[in-house]
GUGU-602731 format. One record per residue (C-alpha): residue number from 1; chain; x, y, z. Coordinates in Angstrom, 2 decimals, decimal comma. Each point is the difference from the previous one (the first is absolute). Example, Ala and Ser with C-alpha at 12.3 -4.5 7.8 and 13.67 -1.06 7.14 Angstrom:
! GUGU-602731
1  A  12,30  -4,50  7,80;
2  A  1,37  3,44  -0,66;
***
This chain:
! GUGU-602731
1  A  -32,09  -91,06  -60,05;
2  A  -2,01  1,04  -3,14;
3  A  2,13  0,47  -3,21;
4  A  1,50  3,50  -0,27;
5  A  -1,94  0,81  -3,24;
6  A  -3,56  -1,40  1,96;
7  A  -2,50  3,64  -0,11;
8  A  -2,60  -0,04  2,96;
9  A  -3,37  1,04  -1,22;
10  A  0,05  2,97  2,01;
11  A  3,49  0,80  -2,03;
12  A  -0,77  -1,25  -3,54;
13  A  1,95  1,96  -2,82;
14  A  -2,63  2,73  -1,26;
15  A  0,53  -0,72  -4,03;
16  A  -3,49  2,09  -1,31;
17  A  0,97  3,25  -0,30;
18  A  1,66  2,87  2,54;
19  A  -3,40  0,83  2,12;
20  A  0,03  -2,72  2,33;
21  A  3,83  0,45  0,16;
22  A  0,07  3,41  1,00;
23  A  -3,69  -1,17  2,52;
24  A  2,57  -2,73  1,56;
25  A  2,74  2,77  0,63;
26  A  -2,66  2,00  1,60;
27  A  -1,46  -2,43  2,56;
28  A  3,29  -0,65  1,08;
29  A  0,82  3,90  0,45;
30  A  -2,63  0,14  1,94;
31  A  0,72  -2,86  1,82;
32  A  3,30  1,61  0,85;
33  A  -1,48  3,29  0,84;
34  A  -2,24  -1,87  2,75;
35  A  2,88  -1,78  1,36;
36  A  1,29  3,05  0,37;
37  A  -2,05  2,15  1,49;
38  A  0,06  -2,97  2,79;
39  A  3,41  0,58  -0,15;
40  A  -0,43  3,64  0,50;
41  A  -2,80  -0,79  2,81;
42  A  2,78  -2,63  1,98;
43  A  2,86  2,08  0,19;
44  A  -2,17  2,73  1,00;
45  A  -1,15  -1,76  2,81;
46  A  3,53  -1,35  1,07;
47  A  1,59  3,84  -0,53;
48  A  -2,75  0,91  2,82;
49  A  -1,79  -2,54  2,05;
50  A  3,09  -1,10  2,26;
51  A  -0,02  3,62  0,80;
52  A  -3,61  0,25  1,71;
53  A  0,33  -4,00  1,19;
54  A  3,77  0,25  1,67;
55  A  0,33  1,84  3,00;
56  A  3,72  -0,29  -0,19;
57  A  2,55  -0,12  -3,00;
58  A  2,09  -2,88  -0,31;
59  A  3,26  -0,44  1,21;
60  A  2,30  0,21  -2,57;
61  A  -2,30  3,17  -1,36;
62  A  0,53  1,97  2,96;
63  A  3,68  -0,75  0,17;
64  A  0,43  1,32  -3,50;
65  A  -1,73  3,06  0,01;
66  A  1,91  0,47  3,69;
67  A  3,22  -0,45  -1,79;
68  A  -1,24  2,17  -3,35;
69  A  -0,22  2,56  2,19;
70  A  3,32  0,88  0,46;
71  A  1,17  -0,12  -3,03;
72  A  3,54  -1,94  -0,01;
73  A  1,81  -2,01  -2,29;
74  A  -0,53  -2,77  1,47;
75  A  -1,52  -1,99  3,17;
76  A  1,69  -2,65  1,82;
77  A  -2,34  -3,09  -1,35;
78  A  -0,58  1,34  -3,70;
79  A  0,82  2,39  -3,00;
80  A  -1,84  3,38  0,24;
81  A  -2,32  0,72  -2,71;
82  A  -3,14  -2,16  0,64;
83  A  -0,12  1,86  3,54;
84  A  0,44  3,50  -1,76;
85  A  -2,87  -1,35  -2,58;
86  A  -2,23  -1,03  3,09;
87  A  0,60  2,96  2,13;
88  A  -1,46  2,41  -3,11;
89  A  -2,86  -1,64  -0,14;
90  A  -0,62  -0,23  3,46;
91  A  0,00  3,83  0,05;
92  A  -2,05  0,54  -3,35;
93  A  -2,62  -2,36  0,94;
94  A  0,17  -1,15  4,11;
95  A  -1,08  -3,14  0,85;
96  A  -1,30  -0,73  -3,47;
97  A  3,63  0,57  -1,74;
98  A  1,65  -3,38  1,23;
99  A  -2,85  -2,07  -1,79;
100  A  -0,60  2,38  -2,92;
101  A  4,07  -0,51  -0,58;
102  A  -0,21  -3,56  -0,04;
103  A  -2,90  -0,60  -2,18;
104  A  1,75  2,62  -2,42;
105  A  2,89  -2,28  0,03;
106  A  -2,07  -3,01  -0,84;
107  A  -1,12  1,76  -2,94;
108  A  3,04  1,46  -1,36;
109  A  1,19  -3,25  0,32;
110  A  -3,05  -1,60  -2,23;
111  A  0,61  2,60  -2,49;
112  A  3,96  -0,91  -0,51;
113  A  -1,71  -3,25  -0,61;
114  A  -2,44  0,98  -2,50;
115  A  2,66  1,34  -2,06;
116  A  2,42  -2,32  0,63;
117  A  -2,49  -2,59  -1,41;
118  A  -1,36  1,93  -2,99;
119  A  3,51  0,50  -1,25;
120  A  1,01  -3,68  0,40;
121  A  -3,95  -1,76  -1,04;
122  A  -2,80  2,13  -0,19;
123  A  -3,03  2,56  0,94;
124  A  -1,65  -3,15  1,38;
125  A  2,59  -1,73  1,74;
126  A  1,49  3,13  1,56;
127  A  -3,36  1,05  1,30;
128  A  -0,78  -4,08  1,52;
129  A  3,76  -0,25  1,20;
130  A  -0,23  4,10  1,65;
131  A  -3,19  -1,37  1,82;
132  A  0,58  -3,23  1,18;
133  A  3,07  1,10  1,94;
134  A  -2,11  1,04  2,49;
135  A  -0,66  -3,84  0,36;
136  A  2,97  -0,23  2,00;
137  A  -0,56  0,55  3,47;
138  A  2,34  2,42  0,79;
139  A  -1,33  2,59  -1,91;
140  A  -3,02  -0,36  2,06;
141  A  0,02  0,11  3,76;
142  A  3,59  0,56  0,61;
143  A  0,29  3,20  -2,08;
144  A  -2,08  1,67  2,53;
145  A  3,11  0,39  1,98;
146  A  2,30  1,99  -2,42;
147  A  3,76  -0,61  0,93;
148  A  2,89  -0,80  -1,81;
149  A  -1,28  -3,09  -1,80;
150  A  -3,48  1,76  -1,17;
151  A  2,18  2,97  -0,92;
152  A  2,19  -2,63  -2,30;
153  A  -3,54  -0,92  -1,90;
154  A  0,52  2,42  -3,28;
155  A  3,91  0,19  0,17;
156  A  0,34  -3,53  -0,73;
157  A  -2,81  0,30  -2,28;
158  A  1,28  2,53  -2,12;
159  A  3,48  -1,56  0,63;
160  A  -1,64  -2,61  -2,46;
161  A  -1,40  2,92  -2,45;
162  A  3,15  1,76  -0,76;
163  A  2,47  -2,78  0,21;
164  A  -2,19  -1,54  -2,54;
165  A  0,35  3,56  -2,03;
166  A  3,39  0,22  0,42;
167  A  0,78  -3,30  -1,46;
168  A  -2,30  0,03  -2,83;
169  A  -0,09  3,77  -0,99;
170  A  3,40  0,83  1,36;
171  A  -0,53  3,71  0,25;
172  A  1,43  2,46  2,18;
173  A  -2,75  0,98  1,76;
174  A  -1,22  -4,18  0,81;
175  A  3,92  -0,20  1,74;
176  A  -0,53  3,28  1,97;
177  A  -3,68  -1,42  1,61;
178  A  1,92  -3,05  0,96;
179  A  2,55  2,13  1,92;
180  A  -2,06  2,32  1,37;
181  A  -2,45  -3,19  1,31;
182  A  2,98  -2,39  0,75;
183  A  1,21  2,91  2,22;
184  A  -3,60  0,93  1,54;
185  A  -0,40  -3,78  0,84;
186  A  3,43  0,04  1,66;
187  A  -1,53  2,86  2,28;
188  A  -2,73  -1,80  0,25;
189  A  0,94  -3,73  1,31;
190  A  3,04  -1,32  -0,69;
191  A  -1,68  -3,46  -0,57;
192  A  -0,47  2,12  -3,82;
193  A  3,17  -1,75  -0,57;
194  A  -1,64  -3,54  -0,37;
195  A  -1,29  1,36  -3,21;
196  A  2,92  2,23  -0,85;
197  A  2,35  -2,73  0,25;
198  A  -1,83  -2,25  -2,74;
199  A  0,12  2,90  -2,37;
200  A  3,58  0,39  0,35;
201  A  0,46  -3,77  -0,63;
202  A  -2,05  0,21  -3,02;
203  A  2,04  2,76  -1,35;
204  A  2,86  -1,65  0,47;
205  A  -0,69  -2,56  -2,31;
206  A  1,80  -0,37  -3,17;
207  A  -3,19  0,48  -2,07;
208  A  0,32  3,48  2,12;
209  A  3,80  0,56  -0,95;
210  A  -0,41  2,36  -2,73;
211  A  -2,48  2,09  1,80;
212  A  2,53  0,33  3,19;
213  A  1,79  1,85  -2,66;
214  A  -1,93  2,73  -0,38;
215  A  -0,11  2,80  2,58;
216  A  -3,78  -0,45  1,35;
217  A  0,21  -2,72  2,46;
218  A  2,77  1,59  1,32;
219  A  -1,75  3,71  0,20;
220  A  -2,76  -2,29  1,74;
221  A  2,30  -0,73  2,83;
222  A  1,60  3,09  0,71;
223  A  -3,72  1,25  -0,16;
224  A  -0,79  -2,69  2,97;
225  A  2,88  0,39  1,93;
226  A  -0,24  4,45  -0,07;
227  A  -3,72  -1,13  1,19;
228  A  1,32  -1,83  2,60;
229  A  3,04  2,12  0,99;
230  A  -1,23  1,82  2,67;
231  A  -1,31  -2,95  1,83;
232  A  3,08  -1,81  -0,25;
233  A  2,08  2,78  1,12;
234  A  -2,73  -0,31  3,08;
235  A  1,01  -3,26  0,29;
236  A  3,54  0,55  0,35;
237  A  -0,54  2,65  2,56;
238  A  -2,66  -2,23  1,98;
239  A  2,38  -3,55  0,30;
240  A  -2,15  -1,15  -2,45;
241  A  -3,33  -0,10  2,52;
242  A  -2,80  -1,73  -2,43;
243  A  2,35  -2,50  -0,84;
244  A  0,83  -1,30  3,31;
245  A  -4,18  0,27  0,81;
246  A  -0,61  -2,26  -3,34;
247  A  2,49  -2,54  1,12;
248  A  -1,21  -0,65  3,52;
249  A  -3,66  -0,01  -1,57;
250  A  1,23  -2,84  -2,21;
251  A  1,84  -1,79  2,82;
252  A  -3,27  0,21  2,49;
253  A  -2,04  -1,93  -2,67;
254  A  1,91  -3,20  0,63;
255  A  1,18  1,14  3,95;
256  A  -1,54  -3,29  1,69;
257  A  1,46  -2,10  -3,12;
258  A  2,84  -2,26  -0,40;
259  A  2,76  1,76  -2,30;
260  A  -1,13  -2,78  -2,56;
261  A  -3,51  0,85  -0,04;
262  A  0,71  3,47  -0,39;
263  A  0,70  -0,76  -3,86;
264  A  -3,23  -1,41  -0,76;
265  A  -1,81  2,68  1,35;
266  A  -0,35  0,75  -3,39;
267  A  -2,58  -2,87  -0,47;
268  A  -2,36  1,87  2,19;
269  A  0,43  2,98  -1,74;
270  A  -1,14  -1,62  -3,10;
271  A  -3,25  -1,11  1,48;
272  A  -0,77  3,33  0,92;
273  A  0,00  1,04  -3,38;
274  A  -1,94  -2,90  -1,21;
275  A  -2,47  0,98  2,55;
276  A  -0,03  3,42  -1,03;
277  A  -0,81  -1,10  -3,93;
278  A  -3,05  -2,18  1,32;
279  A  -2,67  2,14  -1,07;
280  A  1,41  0,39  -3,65;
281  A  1,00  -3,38  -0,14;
282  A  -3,82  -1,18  1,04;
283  A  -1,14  2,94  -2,72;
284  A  2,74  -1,89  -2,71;
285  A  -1,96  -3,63  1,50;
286  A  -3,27  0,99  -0,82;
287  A  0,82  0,93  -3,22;
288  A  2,55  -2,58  -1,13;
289  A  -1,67  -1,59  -3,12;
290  A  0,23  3,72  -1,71;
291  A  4,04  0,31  0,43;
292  A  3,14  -1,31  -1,62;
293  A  1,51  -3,38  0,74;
294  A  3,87  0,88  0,94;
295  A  0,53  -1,43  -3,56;
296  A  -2,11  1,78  -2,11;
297  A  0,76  3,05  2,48;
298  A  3,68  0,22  -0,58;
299  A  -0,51  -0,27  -3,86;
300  A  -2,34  3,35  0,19;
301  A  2,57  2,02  2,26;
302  A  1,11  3,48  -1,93;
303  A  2,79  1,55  0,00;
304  A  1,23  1,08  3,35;
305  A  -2,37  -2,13  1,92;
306  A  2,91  -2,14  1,25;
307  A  1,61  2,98  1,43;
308  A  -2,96  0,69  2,04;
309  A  -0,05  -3,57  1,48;
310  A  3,61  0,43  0,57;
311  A  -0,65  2,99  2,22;
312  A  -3,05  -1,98  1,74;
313  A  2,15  -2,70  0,76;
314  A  3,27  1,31  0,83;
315  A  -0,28  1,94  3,00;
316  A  -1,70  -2,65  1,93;
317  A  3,32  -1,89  -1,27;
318  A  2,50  2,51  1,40;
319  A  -1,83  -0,59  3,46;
320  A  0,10  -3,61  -0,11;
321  A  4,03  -0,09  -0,53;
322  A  -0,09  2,22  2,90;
323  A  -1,70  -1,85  2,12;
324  A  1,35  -3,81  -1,18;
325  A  3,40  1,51  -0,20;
326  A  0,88  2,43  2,71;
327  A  -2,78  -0,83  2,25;
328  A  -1,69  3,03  -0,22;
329  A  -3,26  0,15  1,80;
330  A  -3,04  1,26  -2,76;
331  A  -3,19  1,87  1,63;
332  A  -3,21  -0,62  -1,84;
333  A  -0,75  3,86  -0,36;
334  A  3,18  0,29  -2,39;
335  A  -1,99  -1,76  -2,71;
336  A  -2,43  2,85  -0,23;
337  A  0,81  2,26  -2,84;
338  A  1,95  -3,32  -1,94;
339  A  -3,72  -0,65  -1,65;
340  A  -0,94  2,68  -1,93;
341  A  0,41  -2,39  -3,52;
342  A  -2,32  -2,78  1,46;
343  A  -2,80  1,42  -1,42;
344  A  1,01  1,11  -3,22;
345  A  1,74  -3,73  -0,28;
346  A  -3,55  -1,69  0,94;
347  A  -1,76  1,98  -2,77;
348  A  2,54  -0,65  -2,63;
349  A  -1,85  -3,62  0,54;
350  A  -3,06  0,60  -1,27;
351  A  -0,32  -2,03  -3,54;
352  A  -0,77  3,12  -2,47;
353  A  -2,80  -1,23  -1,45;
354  A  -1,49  -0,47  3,20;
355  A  0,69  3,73  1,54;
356  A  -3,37  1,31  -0,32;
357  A  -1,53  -2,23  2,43;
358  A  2,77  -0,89  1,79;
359  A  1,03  3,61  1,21;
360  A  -3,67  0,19  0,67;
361  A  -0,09  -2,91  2,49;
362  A  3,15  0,91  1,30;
363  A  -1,24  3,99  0,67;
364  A  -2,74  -1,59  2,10;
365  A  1,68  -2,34  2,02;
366  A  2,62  3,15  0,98;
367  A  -3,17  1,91  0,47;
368  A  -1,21  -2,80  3,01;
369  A  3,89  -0,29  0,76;
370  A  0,10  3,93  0,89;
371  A  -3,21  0,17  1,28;
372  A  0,54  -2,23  2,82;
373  A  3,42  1,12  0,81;
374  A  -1,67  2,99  0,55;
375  A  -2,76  -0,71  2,49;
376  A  2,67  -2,31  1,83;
377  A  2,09  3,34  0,09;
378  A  -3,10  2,12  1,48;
379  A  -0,73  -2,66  2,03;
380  A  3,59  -0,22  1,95;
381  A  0,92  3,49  -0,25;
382  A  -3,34  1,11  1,17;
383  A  -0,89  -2,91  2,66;
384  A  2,51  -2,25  0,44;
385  A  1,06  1,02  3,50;
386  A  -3,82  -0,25  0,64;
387  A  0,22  -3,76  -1,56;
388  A  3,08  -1,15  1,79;
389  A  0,47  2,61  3,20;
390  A  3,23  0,59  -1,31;
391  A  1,08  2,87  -2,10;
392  A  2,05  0,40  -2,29;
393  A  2,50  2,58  -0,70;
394  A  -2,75  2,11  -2,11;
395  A  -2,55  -0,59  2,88;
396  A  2,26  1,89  2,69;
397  A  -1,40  3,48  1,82;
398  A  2,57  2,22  -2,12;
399  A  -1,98  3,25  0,55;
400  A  -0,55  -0,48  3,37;
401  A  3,67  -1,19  0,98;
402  A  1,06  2,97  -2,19;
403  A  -2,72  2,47  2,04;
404  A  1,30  -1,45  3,50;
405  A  4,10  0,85  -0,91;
406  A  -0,85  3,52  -1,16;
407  A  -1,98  0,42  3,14;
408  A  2,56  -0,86  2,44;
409  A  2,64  1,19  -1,30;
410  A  -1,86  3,09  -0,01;
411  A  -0,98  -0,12  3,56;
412  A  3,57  -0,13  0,55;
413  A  1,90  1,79  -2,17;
414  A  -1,06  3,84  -1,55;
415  A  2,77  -0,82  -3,03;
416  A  -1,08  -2,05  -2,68;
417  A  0,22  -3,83  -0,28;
418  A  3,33  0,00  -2,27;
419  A  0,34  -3,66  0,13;
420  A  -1,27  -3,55  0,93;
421  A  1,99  -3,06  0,96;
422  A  0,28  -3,72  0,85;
423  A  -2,56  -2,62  -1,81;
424  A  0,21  1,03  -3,50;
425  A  -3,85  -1,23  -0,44;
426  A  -1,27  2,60  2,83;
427  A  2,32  2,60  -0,89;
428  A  -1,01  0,46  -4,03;
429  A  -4,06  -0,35  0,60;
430  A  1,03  3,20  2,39;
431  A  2,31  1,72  -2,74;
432  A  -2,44  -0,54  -2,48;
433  A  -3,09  1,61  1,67;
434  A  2,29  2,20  2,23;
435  A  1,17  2,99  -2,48;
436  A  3,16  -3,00  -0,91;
437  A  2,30  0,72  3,17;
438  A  3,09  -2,23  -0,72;
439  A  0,37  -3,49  1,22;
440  A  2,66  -1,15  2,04;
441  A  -0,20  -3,86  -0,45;
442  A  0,83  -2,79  2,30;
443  A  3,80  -1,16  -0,97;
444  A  3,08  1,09  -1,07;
445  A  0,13  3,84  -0,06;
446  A  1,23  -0,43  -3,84;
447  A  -3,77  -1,13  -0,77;
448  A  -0,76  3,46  0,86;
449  A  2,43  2,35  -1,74;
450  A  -2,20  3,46  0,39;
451  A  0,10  -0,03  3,48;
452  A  2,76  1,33  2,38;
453  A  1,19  0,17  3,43;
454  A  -0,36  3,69  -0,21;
455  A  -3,65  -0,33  -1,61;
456  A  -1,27  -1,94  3,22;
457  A  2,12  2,17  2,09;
458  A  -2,39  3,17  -1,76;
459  A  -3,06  -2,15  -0,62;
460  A  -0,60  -2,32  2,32;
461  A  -1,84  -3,59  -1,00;
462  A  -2,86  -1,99  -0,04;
463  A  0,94  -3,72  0,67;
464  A  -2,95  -2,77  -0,46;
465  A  -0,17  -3,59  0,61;
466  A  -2,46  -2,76  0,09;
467  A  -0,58  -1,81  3,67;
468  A  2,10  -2,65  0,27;
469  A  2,81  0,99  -2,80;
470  A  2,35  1,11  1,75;
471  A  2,98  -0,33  -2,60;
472  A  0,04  3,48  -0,80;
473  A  3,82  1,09  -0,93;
474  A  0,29  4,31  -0,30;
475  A  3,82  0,61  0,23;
476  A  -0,11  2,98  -0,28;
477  A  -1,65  1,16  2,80;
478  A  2,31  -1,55  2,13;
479  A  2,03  2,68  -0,54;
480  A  -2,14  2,64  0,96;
481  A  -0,31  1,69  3,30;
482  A  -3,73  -1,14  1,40;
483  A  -1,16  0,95  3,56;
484  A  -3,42  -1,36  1,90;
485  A  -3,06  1,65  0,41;
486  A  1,25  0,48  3,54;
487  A  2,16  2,13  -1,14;
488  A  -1,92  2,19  -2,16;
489  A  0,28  3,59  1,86;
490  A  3,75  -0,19  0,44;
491  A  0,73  -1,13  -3,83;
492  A  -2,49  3,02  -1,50;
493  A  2,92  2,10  -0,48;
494  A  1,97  -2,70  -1,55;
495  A  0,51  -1,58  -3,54;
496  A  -0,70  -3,56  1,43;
497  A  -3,43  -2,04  -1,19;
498  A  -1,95  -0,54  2,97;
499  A  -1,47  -4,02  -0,12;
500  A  -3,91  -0,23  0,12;
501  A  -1,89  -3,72  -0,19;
502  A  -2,88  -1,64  -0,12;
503  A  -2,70  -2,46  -2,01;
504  A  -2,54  0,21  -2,14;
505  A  -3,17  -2,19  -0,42;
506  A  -1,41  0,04  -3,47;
507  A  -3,04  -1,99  -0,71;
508  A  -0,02  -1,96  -3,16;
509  A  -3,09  0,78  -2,56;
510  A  -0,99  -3,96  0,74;
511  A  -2,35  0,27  2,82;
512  A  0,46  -3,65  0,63;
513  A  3,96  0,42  0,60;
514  A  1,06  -1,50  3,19;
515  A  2,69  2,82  0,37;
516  A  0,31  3,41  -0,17;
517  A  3,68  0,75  -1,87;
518  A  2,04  1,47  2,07;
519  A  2,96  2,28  -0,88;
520  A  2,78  1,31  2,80;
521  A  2,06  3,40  -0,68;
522  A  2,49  1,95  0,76;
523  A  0,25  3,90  0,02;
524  A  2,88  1,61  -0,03;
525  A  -0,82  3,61  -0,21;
526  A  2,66  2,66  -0,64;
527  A  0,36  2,12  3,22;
528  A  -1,14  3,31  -1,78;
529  A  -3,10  -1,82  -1,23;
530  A  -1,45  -1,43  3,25;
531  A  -3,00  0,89  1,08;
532  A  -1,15  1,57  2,93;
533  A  -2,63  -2,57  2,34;
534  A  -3,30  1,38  -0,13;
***
């Protein structure tokens, strides 16, 4: 490690006047401005290439915008507002809106960052920190897919802005953000209050005493909690739905475990992570010799920069008690949004006198870093089913699975498809190309709240299920009177749903698949609506 005052060549102090000062400050504008314009030119092409390349949204995509759809208060696995979010921009923009969203996020998130980092270093580390977050794989690949954890990118990131505000400037208007996000986050993921927790720990430190005096904090929780209120008051109504989903999604991580095991799952969970920092870690490797020992590091810190590690480091803290403690079973996926400061941490690394080059080394390597998860990206969305013969959930026939329900249900019914049931994977690629007809999923008729007895009774359904799954559960329309297509000419005067089946044969875009994929329904057609054989 060179000495801390040590000047590269390419750094040297510029002591002969202001011109080759000012020439320095311009090559590395423009240095920035290239960077990013290939910043512009990346999340352009990650806002719109998954779009021509994907033949199917993925899962959790087409969930949301099925649930966004109907507008409620809440759904039975999660809080409401990333699906309302998702659901707009799936009717602004089509196909394109899901990925446009995302990327959007990823960038909001980068520019909490940015200020974050100017207002605790400097122009030059908030710019380095802002960009090298997208080091961290998760803001790569796996933001594709927005859900609740992509949708948590900028509310934990400007969690860390205005907490920082609040605490420093103490204003009115820093205490209000944090309610108003605190409370967003809440309807967001409730996993928001890994961070939220920390900050009320810090607070309630007695360095933090006389400011828990003062009416702002407190505004800033009433603030959260009026956010929040109508969800809650959801929750209440609902038995608390999410809740019970969350905690059999944390018992099925460590289902084949001993009880023991279960609380080290938490060891795992760390690796993840790890694995998810490798490409800024190898970036930080490469460029070692130009950063702070942890010595000369922690003598450079500013004021406030501790608070930021705290919030780094403290959330990944509250999940390892959980875990060690009461056994509670962590999935990798929660870590997602906890890593918006990893960036901005790395930078604050970089040996001052060194920045020049070092930001300039460190700009290319993220260049090659993004560049290749890029064509990797192209190349799986675009041919990986071609590669493996298997496809993936954005490599499924979603226009023509959605063409083939409107069809039949056509052929059968002259009343409009109101709704489609049973595998909730089937049913929302149909409700999303379909003019959104309601889904009906497979379980509990609670995971369904907008539909009725007396809406199928009206209606009718569309129920869909893979070959072989046969675990379809649709309560509800066991209490519904259903005759054959037997009986079809006595029941026309009736209010009964007349039963129609059948299978369809889809053929996959791989040419090489071994098997078409096959999809059996059921009709049930209200007797007004049937239609006449030909």
């Amino acid at each position: 490690m060179p000495p801390i005052d040590k000047v590269s060549s390419d750094a040297r102090p510029i002591n002969n006047g202001t011109g080759k000062k000012f020439e320095q400050q311009d090559k590395s504008s423009n240095s920035w401005r290239w960077f990013g314009l290939f910043l512009i030119a990346y999340f352009v092409i990650w806002s719109i290439a998954p779009t021509f390349f994907a033949s199917s949204v993925p899962f959790d995509v087409s969930e949301g915008i099925s649930w966004g759809s109907e507008w409620q208060l809440g759904y039975y696995k999660h809080p409401p507002f990333s699906s309302w979010v998702l659901y707009s921009f799936y009717q602004l923009f089509g196909h394109i809106g899901p990925y446009l969203l995302s990327q959007l996020y990823v960038l909001l998130t980068l520019f909490f960052i940015y200020q974050l980092g100017k207002k605790v270093w400097s122009h030059e580390v908030a710019l380095l920190g802002s960009a090298l977050t997208l080091a961290i794989v998760y803001y790569t690949y796996p933001s594709l897919e927005f859900n609740h954890n992509v949708a948590q990118f900028p509310i934990w990131a400007g969690l860390y802005l205005v907490f920082y505000q609040a605490l420093t400037r103490n204003r009115l208007t820093d205490w209000l953000l944090l309610g108003v996000l605190g409370g967003l986050g809440m309807l967001t993921k409730y996993s928001v209050v890994f961070l939220l927790l920390p900050m009320a720990t810090y607070l309630l430190l007695p360095k933090q005493w006389p400011l828990l005096k003062q009416p702002q904090p407190w505004i800033a929780i009433f603030v959260m909690l009026a956010v929040f209120a109508p969800h809650l008051y959801w929750l209440v109504m609902h038995d608390w739905l999410p809740l019970g989903y969350a905690n059999g999604r944390s018992h099925d991580v460590g289902e084949a475990a001993s009880s023991v095991s279960r609380h080290f799952s938490w060891i795992s969970f760390i690796i993840a992570q790890l694995v998810a920092h490798i490409p800024l870690l190898l970036i930080l490797a490469l460029n070692r010799k130009r950063l702070f020992g942890v010595s000369a590091y922690k003598h450079s810190l500013p004021a406030g920069a501790s608070l930021l590690w705290y919030l780094w480091a403290a959330p990944i803290g509250v999940l390892v008690v959980l875990s060690l403690v009461f056994g509670v079973g962590l999935r990798d996926m929660w870590g997602m949004p906890m890593w918006a400061l990893s960036g901005l941490l790395a930078a604050s690394f970089v040996v001052p006198a060194t920045q020049l080059l070092t930001a300039t080394k460190l700009r290319k390597a993220l260049a090659i870093w993004l560049t290749l998860a890029t064509v990797l990206m192209v190349v799986y969305v675009g041919f990986g089913d071609k590669i493996r013969h298997k496809p993936s959930r954005m490599q499924w026939p979603e226009q023509v699975l959605a063409g083939q329900a409107q069809d039949t249900w056509q052929s059968l019914s002259s009343c409009p498809l109101d709704s489609v049931s049973g595998d909730r994977w089937l049913g929302a690629l149909v409700a999303i190309n379909s003019g959104f007809p309601s889904q009906m999923i497979s379980g509990p008729a609670s995971h369904s709240p907008w539909m009725s007895i007396e809406r199928l009774q009206k209606n009718g359904t569309l129920v869909m299920w893979e070959d072989g799954d046969d675990d379809i559960l649709l309560p509800l329309l066991d209490e519904i009177t259903v005759v054959g297509d037997h009986q079809d000419n006595n029941a026309a005067s009736s209010d009964r749903l007349i039963k129609k089946q059948g299978q369809w044969q889809i053929s996959w875009r791989d040419p090489k698949a071994d098997t078409p994929l096959t999809v059996n329904w059921t009709a049930y057609v209200p007797s007004r609506c049937i239609q006449s054989p030909q």
